[in-house]
C-alpha positions as a Markdown table, in Angstrom:
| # | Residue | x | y | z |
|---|---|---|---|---|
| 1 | Unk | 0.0 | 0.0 | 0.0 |
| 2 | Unk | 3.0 | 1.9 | 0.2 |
| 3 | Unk | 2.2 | 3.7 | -3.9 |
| 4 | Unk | -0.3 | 5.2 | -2.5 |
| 5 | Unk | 0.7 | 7.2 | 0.0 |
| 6 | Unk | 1.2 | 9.9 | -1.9 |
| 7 | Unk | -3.1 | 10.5 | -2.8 |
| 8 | Unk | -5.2 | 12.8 | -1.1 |
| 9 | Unk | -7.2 | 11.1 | 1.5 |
| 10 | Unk | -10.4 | 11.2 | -0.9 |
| 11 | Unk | -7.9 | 9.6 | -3.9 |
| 12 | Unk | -7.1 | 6.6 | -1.2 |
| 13 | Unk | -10.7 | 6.2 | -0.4 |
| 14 | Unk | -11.4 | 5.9 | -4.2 |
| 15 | Unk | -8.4 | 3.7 | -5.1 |
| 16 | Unk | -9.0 | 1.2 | -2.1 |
| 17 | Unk | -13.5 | 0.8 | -2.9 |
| 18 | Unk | -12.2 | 0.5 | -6.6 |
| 19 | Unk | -9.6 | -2.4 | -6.6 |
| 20 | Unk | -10.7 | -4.2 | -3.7 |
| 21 | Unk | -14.5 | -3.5 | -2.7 |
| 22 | Unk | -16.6 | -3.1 | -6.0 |
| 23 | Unk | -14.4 | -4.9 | -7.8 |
| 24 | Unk | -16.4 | -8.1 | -9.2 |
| 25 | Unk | -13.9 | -10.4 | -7.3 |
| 26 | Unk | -14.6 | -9.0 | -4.2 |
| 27 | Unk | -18.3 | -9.1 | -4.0 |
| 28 | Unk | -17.7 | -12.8 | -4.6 |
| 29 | Unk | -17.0 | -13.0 | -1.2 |
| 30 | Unk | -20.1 | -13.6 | 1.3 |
| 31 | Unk | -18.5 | -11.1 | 4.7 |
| 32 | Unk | -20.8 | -9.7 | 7.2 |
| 33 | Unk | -20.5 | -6.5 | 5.0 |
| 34 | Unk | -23.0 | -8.2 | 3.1 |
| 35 | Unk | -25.6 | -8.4 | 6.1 |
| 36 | Unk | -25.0 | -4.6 | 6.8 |
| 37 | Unk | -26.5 | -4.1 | 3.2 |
| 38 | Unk | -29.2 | -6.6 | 3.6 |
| 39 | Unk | -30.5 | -5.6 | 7.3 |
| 40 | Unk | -29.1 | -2.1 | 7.7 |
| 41 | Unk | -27.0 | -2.8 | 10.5 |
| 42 | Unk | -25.2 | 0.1 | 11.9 |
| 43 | Unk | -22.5 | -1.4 | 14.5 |
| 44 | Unk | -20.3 | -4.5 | 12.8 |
| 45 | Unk | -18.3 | -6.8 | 14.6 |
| 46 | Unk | -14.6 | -6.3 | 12.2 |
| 47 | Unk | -13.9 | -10.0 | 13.6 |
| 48 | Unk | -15.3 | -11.4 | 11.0 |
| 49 | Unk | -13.0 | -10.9 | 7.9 |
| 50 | Unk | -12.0 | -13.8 | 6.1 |
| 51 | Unk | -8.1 | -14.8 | 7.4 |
| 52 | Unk | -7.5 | -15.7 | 4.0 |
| 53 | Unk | -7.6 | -12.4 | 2.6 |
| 54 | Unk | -4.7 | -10.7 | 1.8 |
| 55 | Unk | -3.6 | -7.7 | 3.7 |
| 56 | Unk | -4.6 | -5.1 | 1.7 |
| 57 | Unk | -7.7 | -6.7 | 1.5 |
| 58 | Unk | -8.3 | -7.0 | 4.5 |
| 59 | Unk | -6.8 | -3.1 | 4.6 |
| 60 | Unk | -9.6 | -2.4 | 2.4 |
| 61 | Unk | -12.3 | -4.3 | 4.1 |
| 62 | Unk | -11.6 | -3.2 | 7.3 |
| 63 | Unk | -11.7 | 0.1 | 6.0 |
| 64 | Unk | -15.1 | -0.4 | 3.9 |
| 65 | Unk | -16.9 | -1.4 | 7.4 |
| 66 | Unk | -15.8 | 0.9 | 9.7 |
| 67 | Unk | -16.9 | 3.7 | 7.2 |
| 68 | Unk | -21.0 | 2.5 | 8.3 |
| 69 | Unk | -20.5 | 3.4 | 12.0 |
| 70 | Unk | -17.8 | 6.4 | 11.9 |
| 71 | Unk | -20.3 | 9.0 | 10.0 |
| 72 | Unk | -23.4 | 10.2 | 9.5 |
| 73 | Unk | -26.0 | 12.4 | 7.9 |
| 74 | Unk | -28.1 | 15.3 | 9.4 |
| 75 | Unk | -31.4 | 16.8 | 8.4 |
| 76 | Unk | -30.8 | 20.2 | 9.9 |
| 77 | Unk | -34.2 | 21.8 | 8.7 |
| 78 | Unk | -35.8 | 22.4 | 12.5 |
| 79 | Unk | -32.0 | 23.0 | 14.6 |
| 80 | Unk | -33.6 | 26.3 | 16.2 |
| 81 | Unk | -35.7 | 23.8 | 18.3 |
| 82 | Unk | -33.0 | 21.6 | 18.6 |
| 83 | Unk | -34.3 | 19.0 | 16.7 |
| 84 | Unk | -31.5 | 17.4 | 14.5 |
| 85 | Unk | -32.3 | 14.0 | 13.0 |
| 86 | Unk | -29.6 | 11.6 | 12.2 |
| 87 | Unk | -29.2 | 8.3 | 9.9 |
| 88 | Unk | -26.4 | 6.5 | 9.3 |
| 89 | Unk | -25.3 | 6.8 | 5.4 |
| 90 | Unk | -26.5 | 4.3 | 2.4 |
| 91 | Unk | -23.6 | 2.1 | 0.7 |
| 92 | Unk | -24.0 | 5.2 | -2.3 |
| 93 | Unk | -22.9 | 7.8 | 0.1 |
| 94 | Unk | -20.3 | 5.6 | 1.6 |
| 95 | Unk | -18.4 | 4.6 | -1.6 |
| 96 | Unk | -19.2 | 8.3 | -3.0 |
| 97 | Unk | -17.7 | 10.1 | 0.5 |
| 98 | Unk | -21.4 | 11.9 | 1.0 |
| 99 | Unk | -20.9 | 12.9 | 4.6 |
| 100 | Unk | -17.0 | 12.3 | 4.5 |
| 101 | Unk | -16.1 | 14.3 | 1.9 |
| 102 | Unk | -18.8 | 15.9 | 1.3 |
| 103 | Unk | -20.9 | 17.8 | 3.7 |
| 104 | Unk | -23.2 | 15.8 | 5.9 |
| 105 | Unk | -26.1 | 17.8 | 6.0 |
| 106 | Unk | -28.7 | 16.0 | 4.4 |
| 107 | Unk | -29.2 | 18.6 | 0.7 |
| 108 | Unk | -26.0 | 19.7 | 0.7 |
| 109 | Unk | -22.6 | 19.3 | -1.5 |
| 110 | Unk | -20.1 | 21.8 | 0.3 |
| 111 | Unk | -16.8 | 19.9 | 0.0 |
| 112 | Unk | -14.9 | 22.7 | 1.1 |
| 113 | Unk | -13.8 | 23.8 | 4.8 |
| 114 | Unk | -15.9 | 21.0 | 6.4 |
| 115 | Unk | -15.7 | 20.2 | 10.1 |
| 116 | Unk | -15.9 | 17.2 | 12.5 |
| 117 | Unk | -18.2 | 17.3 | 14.9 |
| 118 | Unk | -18.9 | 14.1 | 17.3 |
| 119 | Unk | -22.4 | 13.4 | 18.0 |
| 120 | Unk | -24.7 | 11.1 | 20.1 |
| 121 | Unk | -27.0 | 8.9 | 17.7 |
| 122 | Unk | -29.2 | 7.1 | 19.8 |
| 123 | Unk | -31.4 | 4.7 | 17.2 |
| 124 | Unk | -33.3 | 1.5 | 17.2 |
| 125 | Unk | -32.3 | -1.9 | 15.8 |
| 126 | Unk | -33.6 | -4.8 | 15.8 |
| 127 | Unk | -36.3 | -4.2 | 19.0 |
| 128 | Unk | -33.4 | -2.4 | 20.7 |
| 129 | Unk | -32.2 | 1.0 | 22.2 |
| 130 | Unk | -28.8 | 1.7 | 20.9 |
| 131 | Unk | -26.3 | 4.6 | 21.2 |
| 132 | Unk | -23.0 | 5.7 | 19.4 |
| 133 | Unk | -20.6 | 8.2 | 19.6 |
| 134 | Unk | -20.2 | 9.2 | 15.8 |
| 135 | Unk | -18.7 | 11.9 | 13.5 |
| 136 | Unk | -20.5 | 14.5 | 11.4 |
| 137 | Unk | -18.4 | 16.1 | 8.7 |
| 138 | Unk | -20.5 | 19.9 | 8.1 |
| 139 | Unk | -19.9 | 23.1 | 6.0 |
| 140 | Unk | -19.1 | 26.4 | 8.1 |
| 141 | Unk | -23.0 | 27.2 | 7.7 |
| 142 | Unk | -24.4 | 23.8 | 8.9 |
| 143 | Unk | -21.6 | 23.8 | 11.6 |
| 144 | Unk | -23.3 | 26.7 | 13.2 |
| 145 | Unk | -27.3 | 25.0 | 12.6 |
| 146 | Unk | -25.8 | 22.1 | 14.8 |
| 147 | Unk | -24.0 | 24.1 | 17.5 |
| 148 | Unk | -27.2 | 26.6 | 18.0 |
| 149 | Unk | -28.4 | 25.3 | 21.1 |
| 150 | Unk | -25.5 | 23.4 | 22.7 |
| 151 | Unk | -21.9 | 22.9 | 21.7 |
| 152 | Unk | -20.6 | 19.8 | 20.0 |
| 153 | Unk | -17.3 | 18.4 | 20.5 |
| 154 | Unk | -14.9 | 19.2 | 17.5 |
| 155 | Unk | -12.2 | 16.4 | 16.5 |
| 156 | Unk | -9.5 | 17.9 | 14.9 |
| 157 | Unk | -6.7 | 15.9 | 13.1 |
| 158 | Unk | -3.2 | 16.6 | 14.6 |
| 159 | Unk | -0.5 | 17.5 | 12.0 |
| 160 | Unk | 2.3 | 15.0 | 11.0 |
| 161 | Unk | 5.5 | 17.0 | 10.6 |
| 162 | Unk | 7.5 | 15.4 | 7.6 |
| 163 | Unk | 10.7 | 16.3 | 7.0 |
| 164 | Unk | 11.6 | 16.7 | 2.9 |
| 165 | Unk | 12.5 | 12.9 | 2.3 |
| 166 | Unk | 9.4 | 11.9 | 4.2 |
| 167 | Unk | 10.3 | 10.3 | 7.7 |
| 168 | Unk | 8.8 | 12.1 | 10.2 |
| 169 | Unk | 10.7 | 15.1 | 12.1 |
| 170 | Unk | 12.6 | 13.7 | 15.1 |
| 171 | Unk | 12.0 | 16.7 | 18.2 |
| 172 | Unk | 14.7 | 17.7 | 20.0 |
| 173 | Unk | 14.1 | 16.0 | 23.1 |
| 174 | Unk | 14.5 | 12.4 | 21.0 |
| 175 | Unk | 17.6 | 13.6 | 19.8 |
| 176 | Unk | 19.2 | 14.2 | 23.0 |
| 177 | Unk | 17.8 | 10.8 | 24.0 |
| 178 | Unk | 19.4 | 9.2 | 21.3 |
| 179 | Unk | 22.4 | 10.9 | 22.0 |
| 180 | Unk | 22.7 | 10.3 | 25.4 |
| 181 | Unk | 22.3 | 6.5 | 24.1 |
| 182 | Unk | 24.8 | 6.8 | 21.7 |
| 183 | Unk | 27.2 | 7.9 | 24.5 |
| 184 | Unk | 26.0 | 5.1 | 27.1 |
| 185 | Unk | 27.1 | 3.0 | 24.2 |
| 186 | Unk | 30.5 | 4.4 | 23.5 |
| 187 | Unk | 31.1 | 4.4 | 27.5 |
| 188 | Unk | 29.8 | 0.5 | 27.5 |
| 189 | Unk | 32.2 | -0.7 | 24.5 |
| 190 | Unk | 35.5 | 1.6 | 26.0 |
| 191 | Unk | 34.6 | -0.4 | 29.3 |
| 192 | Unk | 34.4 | -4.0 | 27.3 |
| 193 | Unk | 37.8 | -2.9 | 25.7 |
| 194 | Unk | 39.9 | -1.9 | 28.7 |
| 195 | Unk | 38.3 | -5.3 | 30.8 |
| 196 | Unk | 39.3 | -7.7 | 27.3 |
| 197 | Unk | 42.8 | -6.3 | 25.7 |
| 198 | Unk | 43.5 | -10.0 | 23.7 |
| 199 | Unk | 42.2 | -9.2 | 20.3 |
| 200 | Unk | 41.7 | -13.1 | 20.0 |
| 201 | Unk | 38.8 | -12.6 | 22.4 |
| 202 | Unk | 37.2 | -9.8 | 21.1 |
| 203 | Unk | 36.9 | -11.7 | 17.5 |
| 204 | Unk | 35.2 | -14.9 | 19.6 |
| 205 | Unk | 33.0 | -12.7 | 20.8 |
| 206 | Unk | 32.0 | -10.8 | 17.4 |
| 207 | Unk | 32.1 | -13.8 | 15.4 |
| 208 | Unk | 29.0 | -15.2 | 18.2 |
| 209 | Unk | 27.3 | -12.6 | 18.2 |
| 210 | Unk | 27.8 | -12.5 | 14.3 |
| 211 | Unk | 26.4 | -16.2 | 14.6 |
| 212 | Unk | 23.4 | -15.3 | 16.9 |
| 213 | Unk | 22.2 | -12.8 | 14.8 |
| 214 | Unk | 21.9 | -15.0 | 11.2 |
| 215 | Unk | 20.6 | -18.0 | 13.6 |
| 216 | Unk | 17.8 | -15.8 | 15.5 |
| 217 | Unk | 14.2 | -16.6 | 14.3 |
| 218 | Unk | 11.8 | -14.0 | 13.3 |
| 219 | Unk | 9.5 | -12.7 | 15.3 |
| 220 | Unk | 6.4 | -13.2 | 14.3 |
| 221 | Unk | 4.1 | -11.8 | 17.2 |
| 222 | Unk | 6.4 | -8.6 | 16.4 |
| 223 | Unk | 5.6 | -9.0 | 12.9 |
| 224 | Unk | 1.9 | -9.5 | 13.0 |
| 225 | Unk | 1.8 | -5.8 | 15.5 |
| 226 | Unk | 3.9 | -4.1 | 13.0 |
| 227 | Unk | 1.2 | -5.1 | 10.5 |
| 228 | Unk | -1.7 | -4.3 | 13.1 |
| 229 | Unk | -0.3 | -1.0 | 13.2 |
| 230 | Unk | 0.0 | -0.5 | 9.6 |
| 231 | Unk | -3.6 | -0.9 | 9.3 |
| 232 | Unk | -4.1 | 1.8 | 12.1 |
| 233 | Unk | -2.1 | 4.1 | 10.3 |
| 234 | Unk | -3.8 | 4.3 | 7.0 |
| 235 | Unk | -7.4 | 4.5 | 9.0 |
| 236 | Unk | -6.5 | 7.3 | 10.6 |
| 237 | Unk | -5.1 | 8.9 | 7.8 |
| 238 | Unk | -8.2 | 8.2 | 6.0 |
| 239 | Unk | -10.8 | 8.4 | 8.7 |
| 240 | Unk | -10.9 | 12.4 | 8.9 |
């Protein structure tokens, strides 16, 4: 998933529906994303992708679902008697970015400025009472329609400073830290040096550490949260 890091966050959310959700080889598969379309679920249990899907599949599936329960839209028509009415979006709205990209307010196509807003959407399913905390993506004007009687929460996305190559920018307290490691370091191996002057045993002790390095096994618990991350990442960068 790395080529696409350069896209907008709207370009990602197109590339990733295209190749791996309406793709005709991915509605071959039979998920519980097909039981949100059939019964208009709102909440999904993610637990149940396929383990056999690759991982940008599962990326992109992961992605697909959590888009049903992290927005919604508004019909702000009556918010001076604070009355806003919420729904959660239709599979159009979610593979077009209505209420992600677009302003959420029911009529409306802003796509500029927009705001998040979190919002309580207490609904009925299935016989039963349900609440969730969601977002609400609104215009400047239909920002203010929702704040009129009480104010919302706003969640802002904190800034990633990049440095030209694109790593992100080390602060100045993690260089001294790694500085002050380096020099623990230095001090450690001068130490080893003075206590072992035969150059005979500093080679053993290279060459097994040389050979305990090419026999180690992988790690594939660390593996597996490196990956876990990875998916973290790009939802957050594409969850706005």
């Amino acid at each position: 998933m790395e080529s696409i890091d350069s896209l907008s966050s709207q370009q990602r959310h197109n590339f990733i529906l295209k190749n791996f959700i309406l793709s005709s080889k991915s509605n071959q598969h039979n998920h519980d994303i097909d039981v949100i379309r059939e019964h208009h679920r709102f909440l999904w249990d993610e637990n149940g992708i396929s383990d056999d899907c690759s991982w940008e599949e599962r990326l992109a599936r992961r992605y697909y679902c959590k888009l049903f329960k992290e927005y919604c839209i508004a019909d702000l028509t009556r918010y001076k008697e604070n009355k806003v009415a919420l729904r959660w979006r239709t599979k159009d709205e979610v593979v077009n970015g209505k209420g992600q990209f677009k302003c959420g307010s029911r009529k409306c196509e802003q796509q500029e400025n927009l705001r998040t807003w979190e919002v309580n959407f207490a609904y009925r399913e299935q016989g039963q009472h349900k609440n969730a905390l969601v977002k609400i993506r609104l215009c400047p004007k239909h920002s203010e329609e929702l704040n009129y009687t009480s104010r919302k929460r706003e969640i802002k996305r904190l800034k990633k400073s990049k440095v030209p190559h694109g790593g992100l920018k080390t602060s100045s307290k993690e260089i001294q830290k790694k500085s002050t490691e380096i020099k623990e370091e230095i001090a450690d191996s001068s130490s080893y040096l003075q206590n072992n002057t035969q150059g005979k045993e500093l080679k053993d002790v290279t060459h097994g550490n040389e050979d305990k390095i090419w026999s180690r096994k992988p790690d594939i618990g660390l593996e597996q949260s490196s990956r876990e991350s990875d998916f973290e990442r790009y939802l957050e960068d594409l969850l706005l």
